[in-house]
KETI-289455 format. One record per residue (C-alpha): residue number from 1; x, y, z. Coordinates in nm, 4 decimals. Example, Ala and Ser with C-alpha at 12.3 -4.5 7.8 and 13.67 -1.06 7.14 Angstrom:
BEGIN
BALO   nr      east     north        up
BALO    1    1.2300   -0.4500    0.7800
BALO    2    1.3670   -0.1060    0.7140
// end
This chain:
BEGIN
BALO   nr      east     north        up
BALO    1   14.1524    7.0449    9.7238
BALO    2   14.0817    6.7390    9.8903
BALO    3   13.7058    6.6430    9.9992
BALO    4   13.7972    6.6279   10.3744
BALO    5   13.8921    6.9788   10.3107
BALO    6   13.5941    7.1734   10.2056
BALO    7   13.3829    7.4004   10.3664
BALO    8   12.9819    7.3720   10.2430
BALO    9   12.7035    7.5634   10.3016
BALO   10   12.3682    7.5279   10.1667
BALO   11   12.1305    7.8318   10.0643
BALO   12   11.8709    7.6101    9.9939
BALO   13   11.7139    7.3148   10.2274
BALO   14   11.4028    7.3402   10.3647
BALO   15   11.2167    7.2712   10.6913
BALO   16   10.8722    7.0337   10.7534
BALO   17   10.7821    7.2398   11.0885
BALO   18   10.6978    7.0366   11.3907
BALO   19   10.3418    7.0552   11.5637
BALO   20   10.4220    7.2836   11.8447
BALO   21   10.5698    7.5761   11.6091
BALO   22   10.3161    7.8204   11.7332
BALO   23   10.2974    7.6696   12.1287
BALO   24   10.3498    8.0276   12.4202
BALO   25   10.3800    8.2225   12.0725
BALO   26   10.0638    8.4075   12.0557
BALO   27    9.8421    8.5743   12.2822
BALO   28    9.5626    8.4302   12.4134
BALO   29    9.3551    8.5974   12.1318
BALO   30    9.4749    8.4527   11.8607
BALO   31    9.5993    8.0796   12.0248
BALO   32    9.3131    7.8735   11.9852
BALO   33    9.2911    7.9863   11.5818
BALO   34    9.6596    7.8728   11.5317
BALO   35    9.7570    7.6701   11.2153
BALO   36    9.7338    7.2781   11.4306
BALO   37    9.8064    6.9581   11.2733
BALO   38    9.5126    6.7082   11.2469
BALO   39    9.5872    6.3309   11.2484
BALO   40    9.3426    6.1896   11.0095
BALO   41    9.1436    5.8411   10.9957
BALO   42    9.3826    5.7500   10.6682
BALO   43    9.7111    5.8048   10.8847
BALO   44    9.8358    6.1459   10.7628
BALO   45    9.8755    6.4449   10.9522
BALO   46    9.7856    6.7764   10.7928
BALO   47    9.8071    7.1135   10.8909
BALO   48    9.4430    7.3121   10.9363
BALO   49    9.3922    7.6674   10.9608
BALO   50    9.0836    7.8569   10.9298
BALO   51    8.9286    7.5569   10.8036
BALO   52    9.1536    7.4936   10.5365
BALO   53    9.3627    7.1607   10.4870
BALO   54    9.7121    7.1941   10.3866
BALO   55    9.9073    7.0418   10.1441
BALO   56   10.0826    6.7310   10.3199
BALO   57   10.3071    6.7811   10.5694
BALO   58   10.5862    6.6480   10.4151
BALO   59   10.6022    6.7763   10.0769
BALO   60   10.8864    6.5541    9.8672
BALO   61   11.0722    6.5406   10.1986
BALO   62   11.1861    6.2292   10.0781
BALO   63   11.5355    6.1770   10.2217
BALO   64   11.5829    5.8189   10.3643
BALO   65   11.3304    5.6732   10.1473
BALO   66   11.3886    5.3863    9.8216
BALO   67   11.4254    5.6300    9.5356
BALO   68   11.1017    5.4346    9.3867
BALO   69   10.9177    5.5629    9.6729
BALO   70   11.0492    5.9427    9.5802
BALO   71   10.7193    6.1603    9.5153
BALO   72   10.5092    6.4306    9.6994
BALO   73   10.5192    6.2633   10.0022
BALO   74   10.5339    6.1662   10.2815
BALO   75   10.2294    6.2533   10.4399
BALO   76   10.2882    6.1889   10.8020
BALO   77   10.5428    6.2514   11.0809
BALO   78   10.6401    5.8863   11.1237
BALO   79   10.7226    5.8692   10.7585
BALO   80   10.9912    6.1384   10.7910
BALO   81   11.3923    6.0869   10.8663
BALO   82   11.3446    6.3229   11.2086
BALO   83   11.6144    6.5447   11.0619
BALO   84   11.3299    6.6914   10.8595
BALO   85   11.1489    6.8399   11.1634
BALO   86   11.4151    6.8127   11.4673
BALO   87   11.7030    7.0009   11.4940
BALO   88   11.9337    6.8001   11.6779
BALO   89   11.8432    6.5359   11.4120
BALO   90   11.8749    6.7724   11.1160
BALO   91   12.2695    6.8877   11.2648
BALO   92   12.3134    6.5060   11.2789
BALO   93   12.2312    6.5093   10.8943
BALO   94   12.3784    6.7700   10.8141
BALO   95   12.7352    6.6417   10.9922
BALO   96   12.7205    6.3309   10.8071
BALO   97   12.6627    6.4964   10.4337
BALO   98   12.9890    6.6978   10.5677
BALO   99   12.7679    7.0194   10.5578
BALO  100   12.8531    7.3374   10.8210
BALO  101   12.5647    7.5701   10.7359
BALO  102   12.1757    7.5659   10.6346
BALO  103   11.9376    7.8017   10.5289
BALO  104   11.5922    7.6400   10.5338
BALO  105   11.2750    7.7297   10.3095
BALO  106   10.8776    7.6814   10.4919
BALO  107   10.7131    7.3951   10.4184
BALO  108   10.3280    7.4232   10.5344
BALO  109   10.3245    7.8184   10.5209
BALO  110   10.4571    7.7810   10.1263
BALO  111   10.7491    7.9367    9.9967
BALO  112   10.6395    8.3041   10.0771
BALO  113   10.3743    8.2544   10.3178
BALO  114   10.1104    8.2108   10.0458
BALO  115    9.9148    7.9543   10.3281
BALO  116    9.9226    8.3223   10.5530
BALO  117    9.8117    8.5320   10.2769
BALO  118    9.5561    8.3395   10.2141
BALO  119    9.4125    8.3615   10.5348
BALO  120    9.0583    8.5908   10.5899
BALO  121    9.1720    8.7437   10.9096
BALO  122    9.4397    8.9108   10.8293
BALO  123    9.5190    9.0422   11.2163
BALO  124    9.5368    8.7012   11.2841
BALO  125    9.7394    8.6164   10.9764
BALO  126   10.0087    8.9085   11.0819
BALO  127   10.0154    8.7804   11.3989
BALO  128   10.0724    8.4014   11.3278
BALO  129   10.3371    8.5221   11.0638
BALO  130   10.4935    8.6772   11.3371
BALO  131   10.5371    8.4171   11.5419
BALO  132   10.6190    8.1602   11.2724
BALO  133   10.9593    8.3844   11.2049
BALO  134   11.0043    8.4059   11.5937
BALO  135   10.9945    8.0185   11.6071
BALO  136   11.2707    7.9799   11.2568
BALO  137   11.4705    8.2728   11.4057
BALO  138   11.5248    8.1508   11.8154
BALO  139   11.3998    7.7644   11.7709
BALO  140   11.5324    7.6774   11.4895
BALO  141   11.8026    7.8347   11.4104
BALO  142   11.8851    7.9090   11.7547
BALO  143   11.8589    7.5284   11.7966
BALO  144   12.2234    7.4943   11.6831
BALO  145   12.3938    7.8415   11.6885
BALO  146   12.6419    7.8988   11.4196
BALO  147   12.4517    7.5892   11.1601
BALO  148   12.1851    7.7543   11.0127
BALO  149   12.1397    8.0953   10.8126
BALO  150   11.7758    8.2539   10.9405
BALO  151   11.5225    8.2588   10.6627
BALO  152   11.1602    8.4818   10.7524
BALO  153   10.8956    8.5144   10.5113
BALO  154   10.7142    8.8488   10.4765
BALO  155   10.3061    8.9544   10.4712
BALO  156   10.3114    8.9491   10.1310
BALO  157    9.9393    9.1079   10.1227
BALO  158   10.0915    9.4148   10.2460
BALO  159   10.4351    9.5665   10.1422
BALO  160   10.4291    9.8614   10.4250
BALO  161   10.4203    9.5049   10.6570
BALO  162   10.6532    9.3471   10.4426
BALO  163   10.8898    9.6366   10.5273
BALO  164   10.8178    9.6601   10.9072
BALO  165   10.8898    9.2571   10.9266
BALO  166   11.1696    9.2760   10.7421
BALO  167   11.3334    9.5544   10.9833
BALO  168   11.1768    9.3486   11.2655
BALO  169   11.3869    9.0382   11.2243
BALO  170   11.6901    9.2220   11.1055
BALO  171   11.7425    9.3209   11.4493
BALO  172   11.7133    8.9134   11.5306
BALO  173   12.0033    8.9106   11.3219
BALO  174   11.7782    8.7374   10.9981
BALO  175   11.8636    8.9475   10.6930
BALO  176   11.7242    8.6975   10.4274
BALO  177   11.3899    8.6606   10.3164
BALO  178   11.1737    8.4624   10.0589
BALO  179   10.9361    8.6304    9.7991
BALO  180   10.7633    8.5072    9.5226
BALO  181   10.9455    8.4582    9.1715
BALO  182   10.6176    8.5856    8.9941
BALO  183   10.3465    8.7776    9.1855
BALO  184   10.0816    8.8292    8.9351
BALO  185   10.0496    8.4532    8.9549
BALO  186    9.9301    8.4993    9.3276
BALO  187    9.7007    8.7714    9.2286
BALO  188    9.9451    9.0554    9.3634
BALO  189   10.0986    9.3387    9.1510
BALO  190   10.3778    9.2162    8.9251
BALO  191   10.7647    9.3215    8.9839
BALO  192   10.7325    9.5870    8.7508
BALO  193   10.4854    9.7830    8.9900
BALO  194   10.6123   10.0273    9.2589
BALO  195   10.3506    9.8299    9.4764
BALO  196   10.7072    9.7010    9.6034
BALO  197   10.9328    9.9424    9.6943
BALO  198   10.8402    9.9833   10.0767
BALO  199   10.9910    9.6165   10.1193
BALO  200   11.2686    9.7170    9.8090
BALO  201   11.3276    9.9788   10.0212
BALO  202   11.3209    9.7865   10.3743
BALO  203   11.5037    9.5183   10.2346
BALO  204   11.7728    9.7779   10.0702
BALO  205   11.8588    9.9358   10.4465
BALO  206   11.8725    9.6237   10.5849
BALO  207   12.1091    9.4421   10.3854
BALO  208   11.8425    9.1514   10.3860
BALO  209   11.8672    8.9280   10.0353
BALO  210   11.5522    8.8716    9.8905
BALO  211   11.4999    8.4890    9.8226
BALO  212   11.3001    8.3842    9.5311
BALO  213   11.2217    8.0040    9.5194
BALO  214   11.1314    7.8282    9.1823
BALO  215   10.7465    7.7140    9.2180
BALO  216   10.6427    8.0521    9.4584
BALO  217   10.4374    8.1800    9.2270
BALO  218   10.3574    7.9727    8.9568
BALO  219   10.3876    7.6404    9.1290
BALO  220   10.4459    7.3734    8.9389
BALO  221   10.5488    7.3935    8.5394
BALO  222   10.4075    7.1016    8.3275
BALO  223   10.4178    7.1117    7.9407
BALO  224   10.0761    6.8818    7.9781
BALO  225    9.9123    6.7231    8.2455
BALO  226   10.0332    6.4036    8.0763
BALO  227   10.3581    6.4841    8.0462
BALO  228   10.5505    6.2612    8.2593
BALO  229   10.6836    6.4262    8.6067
BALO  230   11.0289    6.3610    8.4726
BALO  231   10.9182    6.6901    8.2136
BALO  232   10.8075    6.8554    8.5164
BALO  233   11.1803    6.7960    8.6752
BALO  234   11.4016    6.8960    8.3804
BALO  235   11.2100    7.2209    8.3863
BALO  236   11.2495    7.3138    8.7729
BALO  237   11.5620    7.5379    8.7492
BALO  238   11.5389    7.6209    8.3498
BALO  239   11.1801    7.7772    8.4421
BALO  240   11.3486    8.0445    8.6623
BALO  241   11.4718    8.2008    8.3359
BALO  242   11.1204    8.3905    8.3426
BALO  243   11.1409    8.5510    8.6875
BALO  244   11.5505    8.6537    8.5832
BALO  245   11.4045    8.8415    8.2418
BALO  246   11.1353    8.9573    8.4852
BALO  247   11.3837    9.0770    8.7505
BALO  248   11.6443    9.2363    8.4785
BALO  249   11.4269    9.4742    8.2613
BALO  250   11.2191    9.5810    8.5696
BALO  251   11.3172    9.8821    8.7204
BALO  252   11.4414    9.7214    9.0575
BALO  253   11.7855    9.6882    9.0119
BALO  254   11.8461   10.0653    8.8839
BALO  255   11.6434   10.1910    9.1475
BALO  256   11.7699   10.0369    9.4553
BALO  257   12.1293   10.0079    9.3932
BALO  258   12.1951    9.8341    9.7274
BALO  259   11.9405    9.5262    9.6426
BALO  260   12.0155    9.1885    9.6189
BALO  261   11.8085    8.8894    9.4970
BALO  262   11.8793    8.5041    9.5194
BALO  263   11.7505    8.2979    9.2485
BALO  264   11.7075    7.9775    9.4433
BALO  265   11.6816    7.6266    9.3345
BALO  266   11.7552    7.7933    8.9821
BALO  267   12.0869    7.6558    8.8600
BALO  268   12.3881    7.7529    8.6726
BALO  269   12.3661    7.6240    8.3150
BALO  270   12.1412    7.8238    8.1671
BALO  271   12.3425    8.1836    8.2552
BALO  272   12.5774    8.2460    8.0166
BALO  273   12.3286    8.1933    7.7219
BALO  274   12.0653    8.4217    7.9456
BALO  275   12.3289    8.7186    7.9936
BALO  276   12.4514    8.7271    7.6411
BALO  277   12.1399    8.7045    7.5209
BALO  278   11.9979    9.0640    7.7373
BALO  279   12.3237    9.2481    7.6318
BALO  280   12.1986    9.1278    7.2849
BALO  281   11.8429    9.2770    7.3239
BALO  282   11.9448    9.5745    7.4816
BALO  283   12.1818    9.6910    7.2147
BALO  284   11.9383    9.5775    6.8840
BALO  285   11.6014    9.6910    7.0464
BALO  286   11.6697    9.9764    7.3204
BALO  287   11.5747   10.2561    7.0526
BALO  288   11.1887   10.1576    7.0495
BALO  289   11.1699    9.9594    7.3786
BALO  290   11.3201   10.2280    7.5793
BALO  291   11.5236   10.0421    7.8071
BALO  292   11.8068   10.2532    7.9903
BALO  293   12.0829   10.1221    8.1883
BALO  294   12.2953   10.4068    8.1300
BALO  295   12.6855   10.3113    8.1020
BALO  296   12.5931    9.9760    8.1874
BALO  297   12.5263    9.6546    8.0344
BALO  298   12.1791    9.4424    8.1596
BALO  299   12.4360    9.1645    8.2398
BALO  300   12.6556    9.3843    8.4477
BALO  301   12.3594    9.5268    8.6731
BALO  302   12.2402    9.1459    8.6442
BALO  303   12.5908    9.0387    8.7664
BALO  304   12.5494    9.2980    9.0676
BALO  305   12.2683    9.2359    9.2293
BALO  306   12.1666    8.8820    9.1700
BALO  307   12.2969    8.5484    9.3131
BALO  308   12.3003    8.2240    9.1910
BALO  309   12.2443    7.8940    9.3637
BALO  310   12.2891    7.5176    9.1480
BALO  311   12.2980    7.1516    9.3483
BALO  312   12.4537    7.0098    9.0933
BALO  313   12.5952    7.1799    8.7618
BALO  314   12.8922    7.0728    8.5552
BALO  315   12.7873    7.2875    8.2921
BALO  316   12.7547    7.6540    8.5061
BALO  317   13.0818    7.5271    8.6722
BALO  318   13.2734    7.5260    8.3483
BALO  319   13.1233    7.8755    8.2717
BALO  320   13.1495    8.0110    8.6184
BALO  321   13.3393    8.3023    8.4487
BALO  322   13.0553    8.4127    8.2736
BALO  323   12.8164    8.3922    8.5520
BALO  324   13.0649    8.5396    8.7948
BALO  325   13.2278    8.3396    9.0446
BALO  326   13.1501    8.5896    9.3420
BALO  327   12.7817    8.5232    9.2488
BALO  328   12.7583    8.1703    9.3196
BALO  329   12.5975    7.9724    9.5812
BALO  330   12.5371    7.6082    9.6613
BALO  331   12.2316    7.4241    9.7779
BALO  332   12.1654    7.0631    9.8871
BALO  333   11.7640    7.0996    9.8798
BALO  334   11.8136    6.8466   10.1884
BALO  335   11.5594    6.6555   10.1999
BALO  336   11.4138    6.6843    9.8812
BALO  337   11.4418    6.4337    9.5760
BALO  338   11.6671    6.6603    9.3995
BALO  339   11.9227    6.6624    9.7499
BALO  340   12.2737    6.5208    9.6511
BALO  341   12.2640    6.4056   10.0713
BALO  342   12.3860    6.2568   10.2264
BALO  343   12.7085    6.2497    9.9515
BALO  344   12.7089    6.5919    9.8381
BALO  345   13.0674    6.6504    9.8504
BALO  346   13.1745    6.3676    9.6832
BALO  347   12.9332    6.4786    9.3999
BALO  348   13.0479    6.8626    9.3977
BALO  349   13.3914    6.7501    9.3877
BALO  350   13.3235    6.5338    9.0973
BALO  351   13.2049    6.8381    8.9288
BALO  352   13.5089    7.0675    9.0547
BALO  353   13.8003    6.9376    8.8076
BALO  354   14.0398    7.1954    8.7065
BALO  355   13.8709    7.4831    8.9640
BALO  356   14.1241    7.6763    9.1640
BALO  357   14.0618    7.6313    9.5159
BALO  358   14.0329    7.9670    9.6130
BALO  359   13.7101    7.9544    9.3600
BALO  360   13.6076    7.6405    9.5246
BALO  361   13.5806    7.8232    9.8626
BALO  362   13.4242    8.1391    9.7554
BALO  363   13.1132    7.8682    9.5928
BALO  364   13.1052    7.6554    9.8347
BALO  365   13.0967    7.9009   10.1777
BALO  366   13.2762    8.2053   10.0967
BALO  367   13.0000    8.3692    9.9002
BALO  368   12.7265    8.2295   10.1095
BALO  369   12.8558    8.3910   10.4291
BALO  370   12.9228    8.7275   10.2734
BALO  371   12.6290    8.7630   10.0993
BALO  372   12.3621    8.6464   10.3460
BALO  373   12.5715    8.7834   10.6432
BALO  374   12.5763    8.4590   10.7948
BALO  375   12.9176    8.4544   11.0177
BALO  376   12.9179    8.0419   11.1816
BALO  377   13.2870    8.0945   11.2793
BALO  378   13.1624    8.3100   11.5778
BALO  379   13.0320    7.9809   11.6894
BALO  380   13.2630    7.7277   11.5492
BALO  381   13.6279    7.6967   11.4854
BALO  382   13.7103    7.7173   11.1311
BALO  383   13.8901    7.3903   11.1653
BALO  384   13.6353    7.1991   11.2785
BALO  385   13.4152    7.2936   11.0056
BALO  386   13.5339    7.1419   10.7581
BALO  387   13.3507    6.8121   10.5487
BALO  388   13.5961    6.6053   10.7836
BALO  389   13.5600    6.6969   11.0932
BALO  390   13.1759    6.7274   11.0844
BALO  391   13.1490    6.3574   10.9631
BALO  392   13.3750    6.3142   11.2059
BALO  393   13.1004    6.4026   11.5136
BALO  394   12.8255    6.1937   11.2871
BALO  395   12.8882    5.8640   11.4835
BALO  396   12.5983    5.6478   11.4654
BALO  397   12.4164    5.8297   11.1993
BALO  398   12.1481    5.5754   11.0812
BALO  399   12.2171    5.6055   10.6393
BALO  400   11.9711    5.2491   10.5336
BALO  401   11.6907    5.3519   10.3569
BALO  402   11.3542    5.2630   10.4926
BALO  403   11.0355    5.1739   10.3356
BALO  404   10.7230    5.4105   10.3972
BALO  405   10.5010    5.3261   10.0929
BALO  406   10.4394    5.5882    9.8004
BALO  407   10.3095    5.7220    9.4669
BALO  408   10.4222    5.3745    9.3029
BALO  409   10.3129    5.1359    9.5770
BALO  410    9.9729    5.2709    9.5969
BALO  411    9.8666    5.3373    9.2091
BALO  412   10.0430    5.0411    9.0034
BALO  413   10.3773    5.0673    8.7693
BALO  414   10.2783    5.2984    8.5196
BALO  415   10.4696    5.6415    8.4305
BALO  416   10.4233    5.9408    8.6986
BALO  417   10.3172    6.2085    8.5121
BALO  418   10.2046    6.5817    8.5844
BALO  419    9.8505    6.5641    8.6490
BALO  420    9.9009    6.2779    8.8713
BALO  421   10.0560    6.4481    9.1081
BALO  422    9.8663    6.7713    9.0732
BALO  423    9.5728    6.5614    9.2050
BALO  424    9.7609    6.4328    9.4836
BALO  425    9.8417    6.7797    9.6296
BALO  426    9.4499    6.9200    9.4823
BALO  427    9.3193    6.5833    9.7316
BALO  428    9.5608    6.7436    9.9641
BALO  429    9.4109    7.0807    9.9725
BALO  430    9.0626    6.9794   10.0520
BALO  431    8.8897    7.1534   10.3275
BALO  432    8.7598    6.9819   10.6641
BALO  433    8.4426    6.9284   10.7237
// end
């Protein structure tokens, strides 16, 4: 297959939402309490609600920016590439990285909503919630019909909610939704409770995917606080191999036959050794644990309900057999430091050698529009969808990097490491006077 000639789609970029998410969304009740950004005296803008400070705005949305400069910011709108926060910008991006389809992860609300869940008033949480999903679902996404694969994120304080929101936005046509990869680490009930199943159970009917992003629980996974970030990096996609042994010997999968979960940002590599490795335990210890998966094998229930999603992975690719080739998903984690953009298919393809190209279609779009019942043909011809023809419509796409400042620039030339940063986003999370 030739680059020209692919068809990508992302499960896994992520949004910095503009200031006027939440403008004519809520009633006049709740309007003036709405998360609002706050430009401060040190030039960053932050988002404030009830009080509380957000994390920056800008999270790692670092495309655009001298790798050197590559960190937890930017902390303002003017040090963004607009395609973080504008649509019309982010199509633009997305045309020029040769990319058809997006779905996009919260940035100020966290993964999950953990910002909303937070929140004291929880009529007022529901009801901003609410109207967050409205704006992803018809602003959004709606922004560029056929582009972008609708993403909402549940009321995670209450799975009866959970299950009414879910069934909510399924009739907006959204059927995927993030959740946390651990729980417990949020102070909620762990997967292994039947605190769940309303939203199992929701999410089950509704053919929605559950979406569970590394670092929505846990956060983020340092050996030491002076372990350099580059420790902190490696891990990222390797750490998800908790929340998958989590995910497998819960009951979940047995009990809701119809559910399926995405492992995002999680990789490929680190499958094979994972799946062999449950069979493994399930035949030597089942007799005292009391594990039952009937005529089944962990790894085929595994196999069945759970998708996987890798940027870049030469390993998983060569063992795509033993992960299961209708399983996979790709991601560009646009615009995050680990985002292959704007020359993602020039780096998949480097990694494709030897793979059939019917395989190469069912990982690269196939499997993303079946699973997530995402359909962009409805809205644009097949032909013009292709890594070609959208770079093709990317005239005058600005690529040269530009300078905003950064972790480096402001504290010196020594090694990153882990609890640098984790004071960066703790200064972050400060409240207002």
């Amino acid at each position: 297959m030739k680059i020209e000639d692919m068809i990508m789609i992302s499960v896994d970029d992520h949004v910095v939402e503009p200031p006027d998410v939440f403008e004519g969304r809520l009633t006049a009740k709740y309007k003036d309490r709405a998360p609002h950004i706050v430009h401060k005296d040190d030039g960053s803008d932050v988002w404030v609600f009830e009080g509380r400070q957000m994390p920056n705005i800008g999270l790692n949305a670092v495309a655009g920016r001298p790798p050197e400069e590559y960190g937890v910011e930017p902390t303002a709108y003017d040090q963004l590439r607009p395609g973080c926060f504008e649509v019309k910008a982010r199509v633009d991006d997305m045309n020029v990285n040769g990319v058809l389809g997006s779905m996009c992860f919260p940035s100020f609300p966290a993964f999950c909503g953990q910002i909303f869940y937070g929140a004291k008033d929880k009529e007022l949480a529901i009801a901003v919630l609410r109207a967050y999903n409205d704006w992803h679902i018809d602003e959004w996404c709606g922004g560029a019909p056929g582009r972008f694969i609708p993403l909402a994120i549940p009321p995670i304080w209450d799975p009866e909610l959970m299950a009414e929101e879910v069934r909510r936005v399924a009739k907006k046509g959204c059927h995927a939704v993030s959740f946390s990869e651990n729980p417990e680490k949020l102070g909620l009930p762990s997967l292994q409770q039947p605190h769940w199943d309303p939203f199992w159970t929701a999410c089950a009917d509704e053919g929605t995917i559950i979406c569970l992003h590394f670092g929505s629980g846990r956060g983020m996974v340092a050996p030491t606080m002076d372990a350099p970030m580059d420790a902190v990096i490696t891990l990222m996609p390797i750490a998800m191999v908790d929340c998958a042994a989590d995910l497998v010997w819960s009951p979940i999968l047995r009990k809701f036959p119809e559910i399926k979960f995405a492992l995002s940002e999680a990789g490929l590599g680190w499958f094979p050794f994972f799946l062999e490795r449950i069979d493994f335990v399930y035949k030597q210890h089942r007799a005292w644990t009391r594990q039952d998966f009937g005529d089944k094998l962990p790894s085929e229930v595994f196999r069945e309900h759970v998708v996987t999603c890798f940027i870049t992975d030469p390993t998983g690719i060569k063992n795509r057999h033993s992960v299961g080739v209708e399983n996979i998903t790709w991601e560009c984690d646009y615009p995050h430091s680990d985002s292959t953009w704007p020359r993602a298919p020039e780096t998949l393809m480097s990694e494709l050698g030897g793979v059939p190209d019917d395989e190469i279609d069912l990982m690269t779009y196939k499997n993303a529009m079946r699973l997530f019942r995402y359909n962009p043909f409805q809205h644009i011809p097949k032909d013009q969808a292709t890594v070609g023809a959208l770079r093709a419509q990317a005239v005058g796409v600005d690529l040269s990097l530009k300078s905003h400042g950064g972790l480096h620039a402001r504290d010196g030339e020594g090694i990153v490491t882990a609890g640098q940063v984790a004071r960066q986003l703790a200064t972050a999370m400060t409240t207002l006077d």
